[in-house]
N, C-alpha and C positions, 0 to 999 in steps of 0.2 A: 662431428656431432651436429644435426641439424635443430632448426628453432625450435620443433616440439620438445626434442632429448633435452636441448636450454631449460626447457620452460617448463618440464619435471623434476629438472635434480634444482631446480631453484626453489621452485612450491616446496621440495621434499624439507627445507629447513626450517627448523623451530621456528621462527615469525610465521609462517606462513601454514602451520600447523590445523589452522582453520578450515584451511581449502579441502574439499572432498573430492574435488573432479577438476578434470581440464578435457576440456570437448570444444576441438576446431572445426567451423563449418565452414566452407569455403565455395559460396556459390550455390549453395543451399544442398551441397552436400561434406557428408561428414568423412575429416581426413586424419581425423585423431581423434579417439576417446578412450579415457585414462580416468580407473578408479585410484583413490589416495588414503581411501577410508574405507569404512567397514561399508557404506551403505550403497547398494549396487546402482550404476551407472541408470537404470531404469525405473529404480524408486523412486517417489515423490519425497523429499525433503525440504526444510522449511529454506525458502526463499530471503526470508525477512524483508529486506525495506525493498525491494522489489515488486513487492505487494503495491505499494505505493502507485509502481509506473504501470500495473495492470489498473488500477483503480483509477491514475487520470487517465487511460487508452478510456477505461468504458464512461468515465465525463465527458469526452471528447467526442464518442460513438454518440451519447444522449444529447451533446449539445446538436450535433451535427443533424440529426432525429428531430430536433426542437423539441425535445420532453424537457430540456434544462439549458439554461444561458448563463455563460461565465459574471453576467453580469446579477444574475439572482443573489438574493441574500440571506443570511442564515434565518432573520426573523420572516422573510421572506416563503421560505422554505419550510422550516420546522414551528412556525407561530409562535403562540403567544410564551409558549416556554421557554424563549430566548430571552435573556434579560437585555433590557436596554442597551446599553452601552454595546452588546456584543451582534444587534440584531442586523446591523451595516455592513457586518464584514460581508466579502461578497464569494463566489465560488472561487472564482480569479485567486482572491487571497489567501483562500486554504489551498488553493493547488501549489500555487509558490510560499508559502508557510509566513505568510504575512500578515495572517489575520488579526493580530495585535494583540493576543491575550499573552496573559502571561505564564510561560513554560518554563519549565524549571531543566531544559535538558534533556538529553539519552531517555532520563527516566522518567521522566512526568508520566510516561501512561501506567509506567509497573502500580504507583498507589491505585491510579482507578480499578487494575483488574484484580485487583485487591477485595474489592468491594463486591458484593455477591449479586447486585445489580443497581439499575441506576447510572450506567457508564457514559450516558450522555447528559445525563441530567449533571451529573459532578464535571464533567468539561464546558459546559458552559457557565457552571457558576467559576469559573476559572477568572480572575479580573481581568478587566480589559485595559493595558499597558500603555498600547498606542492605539489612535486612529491606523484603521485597518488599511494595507497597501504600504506602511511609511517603513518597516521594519523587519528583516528575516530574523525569523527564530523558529530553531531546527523542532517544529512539533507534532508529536506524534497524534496527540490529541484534535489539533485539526483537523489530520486527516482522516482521523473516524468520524469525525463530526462530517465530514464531506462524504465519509460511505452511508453515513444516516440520510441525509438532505437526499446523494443520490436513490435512496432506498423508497424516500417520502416522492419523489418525483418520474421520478422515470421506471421504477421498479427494482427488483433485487438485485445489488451491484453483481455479487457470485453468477447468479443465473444471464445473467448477459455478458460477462466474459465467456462462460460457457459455451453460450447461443455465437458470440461476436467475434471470440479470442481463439479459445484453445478448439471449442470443433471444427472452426478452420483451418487451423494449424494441426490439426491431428491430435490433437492433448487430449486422453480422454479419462485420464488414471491423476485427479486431480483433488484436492481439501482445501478448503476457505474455511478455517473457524469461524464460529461467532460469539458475538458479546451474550449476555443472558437474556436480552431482547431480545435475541434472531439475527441483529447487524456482524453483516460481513466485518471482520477487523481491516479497517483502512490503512492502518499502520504496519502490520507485518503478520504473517502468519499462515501465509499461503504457503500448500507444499505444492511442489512441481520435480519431475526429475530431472537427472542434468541431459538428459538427450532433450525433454521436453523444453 
């Protein structure tokens, strides 16, 4: 049995009931791809925190650009609608989730998208915990605050992954939701397929 045949009848067990695909690339070509679930090998499905590492590629693309510096800050960025305490944090610290507010967890963003809009307005009235840099806490919420700031700066985070990411890479069958203000979700929610 070779490492792919391993690496099916292992996914195939109850823990791992989540997985939908297994796709080996090897040298930028593909030497195994294997559906697990209903949804085909060439569908877009949701990513989830994934989203994340496409959203700091296009921080990285803006810094790089000079439209935006790890070193800007949310009151910086978004004005005067940042409340004090939280206007210091800087991009740096929502990229490594250190901004200091305080997150309650997995689910701090489920109450926001709860709320029929307003979704940035309610994360930064979020308290601020620590001085920003001093502390990780796993937040979802910063990092939509980070796809807002990039939105306010450099332009629509979606539309430059599009422009920077995926029509380079050939991805052309792509969804970025958004918040009810138009913001790409920074947090999770991008579909991509598993070839893509």
């Amino acid at each position: 049995m070779d490492r792919v045949d391993l690496a099916l009848t292992r996914l195939r067990e109850p823990e791992y009931a989540h997985v939908e695909h297994l796709v080996v690339v090897d040298d930028g070509a593909v030497v195994a791809a294997h559906r697990l679930a209903d949804r085909g090998l060439g569908e877009p499905g949701e990513v989830h925190s994934v989203t994340k590492s496409v959203l700091a590629t296009v921080v990285l693309l803006a810094v790089r650009d000079g439209r935006l510096a790890l070193d800007s800050t949310l009151g910086g960025l978004l004005g005067a609608r940042v409340p004090r305490p939280r206007r210091v944090a800087r991009v740096r610290d929502l990229l490594a989730m250190t901004g200091g507010a305080l997150c309650a967890g997995l689910d701090d963003i489920d109450r926001v998208m709860e709320l029929p809009s307003g979704w940035v307005a309610a994360l930064l009235a979020q308290p601020q915990r620590d001085p920003p840099g001093e502390r990780f806490c796993y937040d979802n919420g910063a990092v939509h605050l980070l796809a807002a700031a990039v939105l306010a700066a450099a332009g629509d985070p979606a539309q430059l992954a599009a422009d920077r990411i995926f029509a380079p890479l050939g991805i052309r069958d792509w969804e970025w939701p958004r918040d009810p203000e138009g913001i790409p979700l920074g947090y999770g929610g991008l579909r991509l397929s598993a070839l893509d």
